[in-house]
C-alpha positions as CSV (number, residue, x, y, z in Angstrom):
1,X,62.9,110.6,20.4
2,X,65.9,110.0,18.2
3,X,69.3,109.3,20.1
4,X,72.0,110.3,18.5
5,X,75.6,108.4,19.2
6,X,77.8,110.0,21.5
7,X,80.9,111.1,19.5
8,X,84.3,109.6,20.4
9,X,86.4,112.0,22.6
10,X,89.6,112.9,20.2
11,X,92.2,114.0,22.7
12,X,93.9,117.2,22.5
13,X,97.2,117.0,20.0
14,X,100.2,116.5,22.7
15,X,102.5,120.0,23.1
16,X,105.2,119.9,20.6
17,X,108.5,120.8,22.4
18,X,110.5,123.4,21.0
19,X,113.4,122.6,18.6
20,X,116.9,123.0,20.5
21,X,118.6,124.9,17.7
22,X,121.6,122.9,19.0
23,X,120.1,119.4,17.4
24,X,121.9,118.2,14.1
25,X,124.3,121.7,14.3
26,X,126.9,119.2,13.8
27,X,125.6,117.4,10.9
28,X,125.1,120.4,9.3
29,X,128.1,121.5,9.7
30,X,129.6,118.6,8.5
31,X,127.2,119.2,5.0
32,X,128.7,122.2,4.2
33,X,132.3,121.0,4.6
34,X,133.1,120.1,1.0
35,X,132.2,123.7,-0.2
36,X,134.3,125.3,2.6
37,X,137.3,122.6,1.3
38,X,137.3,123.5,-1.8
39,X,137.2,127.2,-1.2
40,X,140.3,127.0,1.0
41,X,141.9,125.0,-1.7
42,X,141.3,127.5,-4.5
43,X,143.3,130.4,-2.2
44,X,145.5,128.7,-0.5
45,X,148.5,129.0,-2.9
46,X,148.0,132.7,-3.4
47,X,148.1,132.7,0.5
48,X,150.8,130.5,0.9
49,X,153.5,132.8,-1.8
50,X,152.5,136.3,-0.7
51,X,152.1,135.3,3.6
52,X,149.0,136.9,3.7
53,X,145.9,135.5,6.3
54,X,143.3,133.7,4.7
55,X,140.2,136.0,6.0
56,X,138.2,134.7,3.1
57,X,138.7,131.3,3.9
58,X,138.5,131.5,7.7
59,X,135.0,133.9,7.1
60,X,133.9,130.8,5.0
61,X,134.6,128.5,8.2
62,X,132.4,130.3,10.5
63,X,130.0,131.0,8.1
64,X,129.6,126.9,8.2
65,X,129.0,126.9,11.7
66,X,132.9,125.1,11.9
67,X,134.4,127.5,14.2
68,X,132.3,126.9,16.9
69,X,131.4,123.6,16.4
70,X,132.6,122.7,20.3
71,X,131.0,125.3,22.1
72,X,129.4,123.5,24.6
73,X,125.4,122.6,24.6
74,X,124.8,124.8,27.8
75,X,125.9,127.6,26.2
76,X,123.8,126.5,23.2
77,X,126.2,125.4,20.9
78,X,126.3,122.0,19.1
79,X,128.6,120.6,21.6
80,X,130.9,118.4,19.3
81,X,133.3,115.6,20.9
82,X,136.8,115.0,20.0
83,X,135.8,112.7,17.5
84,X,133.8,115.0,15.3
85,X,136.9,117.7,16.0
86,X,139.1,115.4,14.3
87,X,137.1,114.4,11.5
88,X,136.6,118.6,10.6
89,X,139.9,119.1,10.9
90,X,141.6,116.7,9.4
91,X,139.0,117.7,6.4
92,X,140.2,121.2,6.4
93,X,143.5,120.3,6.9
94,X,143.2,119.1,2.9
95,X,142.2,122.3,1.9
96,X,144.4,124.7,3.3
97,X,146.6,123.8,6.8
98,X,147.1,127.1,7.6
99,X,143.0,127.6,8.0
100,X,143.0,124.2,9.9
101,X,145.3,125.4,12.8
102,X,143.7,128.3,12.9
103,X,140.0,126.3,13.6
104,X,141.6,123.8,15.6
105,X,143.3,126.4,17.9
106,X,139.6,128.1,18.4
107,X,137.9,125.0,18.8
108,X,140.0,123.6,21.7
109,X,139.4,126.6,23.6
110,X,135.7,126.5,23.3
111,X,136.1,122.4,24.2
112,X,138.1,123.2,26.8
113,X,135.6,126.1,28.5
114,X,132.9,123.0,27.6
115,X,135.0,120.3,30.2
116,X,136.4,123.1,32.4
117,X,135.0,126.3,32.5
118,X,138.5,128.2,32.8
119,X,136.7,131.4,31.4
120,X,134.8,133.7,33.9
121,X,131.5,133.5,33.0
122,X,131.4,137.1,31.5
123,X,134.2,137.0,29.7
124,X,133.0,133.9,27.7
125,X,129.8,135.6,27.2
126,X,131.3,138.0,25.3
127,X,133.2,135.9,23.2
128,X,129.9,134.3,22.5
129,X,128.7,137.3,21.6
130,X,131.8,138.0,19.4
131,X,131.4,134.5,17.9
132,X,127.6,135.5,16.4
133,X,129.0,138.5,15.0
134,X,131.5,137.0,12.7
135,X,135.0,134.2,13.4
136,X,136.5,135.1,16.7
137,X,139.5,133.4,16.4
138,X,141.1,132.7,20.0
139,X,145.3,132.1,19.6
140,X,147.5,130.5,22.6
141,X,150.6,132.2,23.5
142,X,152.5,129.8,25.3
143,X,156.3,129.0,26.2
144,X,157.9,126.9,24.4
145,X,159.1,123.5,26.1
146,X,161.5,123.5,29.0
147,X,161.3,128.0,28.8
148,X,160.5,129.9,31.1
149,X,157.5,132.3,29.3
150,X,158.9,135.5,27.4
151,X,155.8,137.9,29.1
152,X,156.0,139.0,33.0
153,X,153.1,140.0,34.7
154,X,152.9,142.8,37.2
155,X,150.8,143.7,39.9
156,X,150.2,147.1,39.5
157,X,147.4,149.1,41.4
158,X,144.3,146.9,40.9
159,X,145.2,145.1,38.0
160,X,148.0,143.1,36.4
161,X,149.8,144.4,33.8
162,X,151.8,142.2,31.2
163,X,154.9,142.6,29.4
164,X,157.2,141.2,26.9
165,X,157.5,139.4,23.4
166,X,156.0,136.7,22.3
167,X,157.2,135.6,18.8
168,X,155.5,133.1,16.2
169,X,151.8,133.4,17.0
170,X,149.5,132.1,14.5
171,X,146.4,134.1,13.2
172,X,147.7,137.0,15.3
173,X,146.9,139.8,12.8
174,X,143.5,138.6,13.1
175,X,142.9,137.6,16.0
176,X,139.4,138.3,19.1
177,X,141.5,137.2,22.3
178,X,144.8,135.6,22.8
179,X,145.2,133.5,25.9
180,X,149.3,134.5,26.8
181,X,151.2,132.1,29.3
182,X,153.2,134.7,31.8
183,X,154.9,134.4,34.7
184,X,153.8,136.9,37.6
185,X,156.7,139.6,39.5
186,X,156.0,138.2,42.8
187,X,158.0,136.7,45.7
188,X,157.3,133.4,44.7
189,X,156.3,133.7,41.0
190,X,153.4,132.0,39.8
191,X,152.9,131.2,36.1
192,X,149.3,131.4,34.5
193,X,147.1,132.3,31.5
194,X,146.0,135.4,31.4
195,X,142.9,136.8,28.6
196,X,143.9,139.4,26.6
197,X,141.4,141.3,24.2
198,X,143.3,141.6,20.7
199,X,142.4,145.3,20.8
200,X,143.8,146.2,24.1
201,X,146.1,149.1,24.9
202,X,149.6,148.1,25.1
203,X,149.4,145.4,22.5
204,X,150.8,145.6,19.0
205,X,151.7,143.1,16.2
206,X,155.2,143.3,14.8
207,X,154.2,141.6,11.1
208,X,157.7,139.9,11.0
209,X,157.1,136.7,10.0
210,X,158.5,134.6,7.5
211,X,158.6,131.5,8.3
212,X,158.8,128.3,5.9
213,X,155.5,127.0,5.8
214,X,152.1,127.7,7.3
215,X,152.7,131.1,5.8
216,X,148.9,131.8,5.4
217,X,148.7,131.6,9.3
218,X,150.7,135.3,9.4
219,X,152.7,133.7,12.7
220,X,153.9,137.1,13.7
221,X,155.1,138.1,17.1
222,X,153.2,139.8,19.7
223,X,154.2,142.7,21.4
224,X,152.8,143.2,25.3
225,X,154.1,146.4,27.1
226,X,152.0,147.4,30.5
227,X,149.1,146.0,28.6
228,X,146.3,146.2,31.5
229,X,144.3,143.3,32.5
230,X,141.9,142.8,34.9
231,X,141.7,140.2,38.0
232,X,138.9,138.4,36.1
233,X,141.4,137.6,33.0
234,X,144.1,135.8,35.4
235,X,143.8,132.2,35.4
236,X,146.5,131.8,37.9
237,X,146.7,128.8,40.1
238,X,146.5,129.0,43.5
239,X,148.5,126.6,45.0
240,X,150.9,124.1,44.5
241,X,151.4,123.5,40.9
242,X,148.4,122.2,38.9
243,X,148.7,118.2,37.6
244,X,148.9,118.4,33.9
245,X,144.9,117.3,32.6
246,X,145.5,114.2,30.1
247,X,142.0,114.9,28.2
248,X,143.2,118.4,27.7
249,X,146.6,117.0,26.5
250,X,144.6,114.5,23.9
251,X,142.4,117.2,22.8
252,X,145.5,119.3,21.6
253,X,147.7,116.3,20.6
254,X,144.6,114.5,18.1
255,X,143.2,117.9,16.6
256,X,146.8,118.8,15.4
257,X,147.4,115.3,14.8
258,X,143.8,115.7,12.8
259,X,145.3,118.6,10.4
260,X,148.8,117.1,9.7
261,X,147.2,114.2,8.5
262,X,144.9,115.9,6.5
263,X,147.7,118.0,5.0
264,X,149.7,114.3,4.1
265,X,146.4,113.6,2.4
266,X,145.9,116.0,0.3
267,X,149.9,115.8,-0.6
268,X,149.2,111.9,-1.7
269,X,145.8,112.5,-3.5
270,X,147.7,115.0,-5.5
271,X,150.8,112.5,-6.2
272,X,148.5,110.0,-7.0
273,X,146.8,112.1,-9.8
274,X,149.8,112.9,-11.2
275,X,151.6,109.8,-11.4
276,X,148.2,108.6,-12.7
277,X,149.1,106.4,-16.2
278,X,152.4,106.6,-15.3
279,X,154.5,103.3,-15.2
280,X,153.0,100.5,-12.9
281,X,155.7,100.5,-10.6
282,X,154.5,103.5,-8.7
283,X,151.3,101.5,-7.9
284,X,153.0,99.3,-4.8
285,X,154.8,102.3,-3.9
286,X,151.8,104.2,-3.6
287,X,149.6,101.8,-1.8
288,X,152.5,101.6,0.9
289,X,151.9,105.3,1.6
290,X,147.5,105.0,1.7
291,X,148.1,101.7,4.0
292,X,150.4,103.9,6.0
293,X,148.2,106.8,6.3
294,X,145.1,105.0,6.5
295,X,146.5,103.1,9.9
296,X,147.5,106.4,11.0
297,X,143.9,108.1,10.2
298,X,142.2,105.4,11.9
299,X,144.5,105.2,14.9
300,X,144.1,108.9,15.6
301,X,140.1,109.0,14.6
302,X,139.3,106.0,16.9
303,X,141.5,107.6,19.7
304,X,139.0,110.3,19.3
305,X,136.5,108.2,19.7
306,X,137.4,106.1,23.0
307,X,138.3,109.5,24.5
308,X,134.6,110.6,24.0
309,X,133.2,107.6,25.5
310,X,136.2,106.8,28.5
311,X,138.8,110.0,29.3
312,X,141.1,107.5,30.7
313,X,141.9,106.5,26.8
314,X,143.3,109.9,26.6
315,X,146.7,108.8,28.1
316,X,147.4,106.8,24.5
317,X,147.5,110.3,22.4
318,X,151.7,110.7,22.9
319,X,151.9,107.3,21.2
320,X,149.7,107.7,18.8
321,X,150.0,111.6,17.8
322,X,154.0,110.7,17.6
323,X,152.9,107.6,15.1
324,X,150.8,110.1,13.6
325,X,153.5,112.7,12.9
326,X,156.0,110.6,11.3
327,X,153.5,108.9,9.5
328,X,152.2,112.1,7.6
329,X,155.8,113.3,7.6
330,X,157.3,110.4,5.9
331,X,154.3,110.3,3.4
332,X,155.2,113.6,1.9
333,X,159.0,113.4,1.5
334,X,158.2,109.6,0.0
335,X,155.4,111.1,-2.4
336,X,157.9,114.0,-3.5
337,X,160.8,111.2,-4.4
338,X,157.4,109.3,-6.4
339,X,156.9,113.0,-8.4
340,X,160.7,113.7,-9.0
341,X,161.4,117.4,-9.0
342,X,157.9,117.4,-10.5
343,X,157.0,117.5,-6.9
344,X,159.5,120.5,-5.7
345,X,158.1,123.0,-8.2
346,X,156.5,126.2,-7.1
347,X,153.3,125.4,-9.5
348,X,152.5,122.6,-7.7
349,X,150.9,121.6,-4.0
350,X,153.3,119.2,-2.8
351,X,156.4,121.3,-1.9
352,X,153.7,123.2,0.2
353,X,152.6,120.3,2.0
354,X,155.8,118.9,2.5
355,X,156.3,123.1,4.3
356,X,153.2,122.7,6.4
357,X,154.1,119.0,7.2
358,X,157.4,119.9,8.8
359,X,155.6,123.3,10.4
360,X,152.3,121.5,11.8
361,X,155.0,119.2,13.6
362,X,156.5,122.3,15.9
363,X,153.2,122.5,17.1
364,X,153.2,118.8,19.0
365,X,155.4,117.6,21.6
366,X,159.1,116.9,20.9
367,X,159.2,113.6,20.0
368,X,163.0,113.1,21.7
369,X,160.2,114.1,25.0
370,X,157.6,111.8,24.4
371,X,159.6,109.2,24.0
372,X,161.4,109.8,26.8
373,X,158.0,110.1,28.7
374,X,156.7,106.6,27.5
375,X,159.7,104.7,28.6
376,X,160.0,106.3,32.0
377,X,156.0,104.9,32.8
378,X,157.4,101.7,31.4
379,X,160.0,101.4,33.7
380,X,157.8,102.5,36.5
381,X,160.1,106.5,36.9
């Protein structure tokens, strides 16, 4: 009788887990930004003389998976840190500033709802929902510094009801939601954000604006007049008032910081190529402004950074987004006195940037306030 060997048991292949779509969302992202880049580029002068909003260039955003970039991995999105935030938008900010505050103002709100959750769960569901349709840009309607806000809200039947006008809000032609700061009628008024669908009754653009740069971003103001909103859109606080959060703060401070130093880059890169073969004595000149910049770039990306890893590093971003600003600032003017009136003409970039430069920096904190803020810790008030 012939034996035969036994044969080796081959165990069964191990279960291959499912792909999280999620995984390497932000490196693709990050593939497709030179295409979006130069897209925004090519438009944004046309934008920039006739004031009219970039849907072609923001479409091209979300179509790259940038515009929600930070929604947060629970809610299956790629879940991008501060660090990645900056580098996108200090990229975009080369192509066309206007389309980088846009992006960043979307992107902190999805961060934000990552950290915080402010959003009602069904409300944010929707937004989601929104977002897979096509950009659903989110804008902030805040007060400006040391002002009371310009919309009331009333308590009327079961629902609050908000009115008033809110000038100088970016996107707002083409806005999904806009998150609007108001005070509440009340005994002992309470002032909160409240979510307000773009499309809701009551709501109406007044396509005013005019402003000197940032023109693409169609600032316009918003009119709010018994516009209904329901208790689940009121983030109101319910006690005493609520500590300022410094990661919050950070988030804001660096991604603005992100597209104004983009914006200064783009305005040197173009100096550059136009002084190129001019007389050597620009070179010095020029290298003072890309060791500038640089410093600043890599102050404000590793800021990012340190903030991912430890929130306590998120009390440095006053310092360094006010280093930031005047560095990008001061890049500009000192590239336009490089280019001569070269620089000032219509044809060209620069005079654009040096527009955006000075409008970008309205968007941070006063500096006369931030100073003020880092000499009062030092001297322990």
């Amino acid at each position: 009788m012939t034996r035969t060997a036994a044969q080796p048991t081959v165990p069964a292949p191990a279960a291959t887990p499912s792909a999280d779509p999620a995984d390497g969302a932000v490196e693709r992202a990050l593939d497709r930004l030179p295409r979006v880049i130069d897209l925004l580029a090519a438009r944004a002068a046309e934008h920039d003389r006739d004031g009219t909003f970039p849907y072609q260039g923001v479409e091209a955003v979300h179509e790259a998976g940038l515009l929600t970039l930070t929604v947060g991995r629970r809610h299956g999105g790629p879940g991008a840190g501060l660090a990645d935030t900056v580098r996108v938008l200090a990229r975009l900010g080369r192509g066309d500033a206007s389309v980088a505050l846009l992006t960043a103002h979307t992107l902190l709100h999805h961060a934000e709802q990552a950290r915080t959750a402010p959003w009602p769960a069904a409300l944010y569901r929707r937004l989601l929902t929104e977002s897979r349709r096509g950009p659903a840009l989110v804008g902030t309607l805040r007060a400006p510094a040391g002002r009371p806000p310009a919309v009331t809200a009333h308590w009327h039947g079961n629902a609050w009801r908000l009115s008033g006008r809110a000038p100088h809000c970016p996107g707002a032609e083409a806005l999904a939601w806009l998150v609007v700061a108001a005070r509440t009628a009340e005994a002992q008024p309470r002032t909160g954000l409240f979510l307000v669908r773009a499309d809701s009754p009551g709501l109406e653009i007044d396509p005013a604006a005019d402003q000197l740069g940032l023109r693409a971003a169609a600032g316009h103001d918003v009119l709010l007049e018994d516009a209904r909103i329901g208790t689940d859109a009121a983030l109101l606080p319910r006690g005493a008032a609520e500590t300022p959060d410094p990661v919050a703060a950070a988030w804001h401070q660096l991604a603005l910081s992100a597209v104004l130093l983009g914006t200064a880059r783009a305005a040197l890169d173009w100096s550059a190529g136009r002084l190129r073969g001019a007389a050597a004595t620009h070179r010095r000149p020029l290298g003072e402004l890309d060791a500038a910049l640089t410093g600043a770039e890599e102050l404000v990306h590793g800021l990012a950074a340190r903030t991912d890893a430890d929130p306590a590093a998120a009390t440095r971003a006053p310092a360094v987004q006010l280093l930031a600003a005047r560095t990008a600032g001061d890049t500009v003017q000192r590239a336009l006195t490089l280019t001569g009136s070269t620089g000032l003409d219509r044809r060209h970039p620069l005079e654009r940037h040096l527009r955006d430069t000075l409008s970008l920096r309205t968007q941070l904190p006063a500096e006369d306030a931030v100073l003020d803020a880092l000499g009062g810790a030092l001297l322990g008030g």
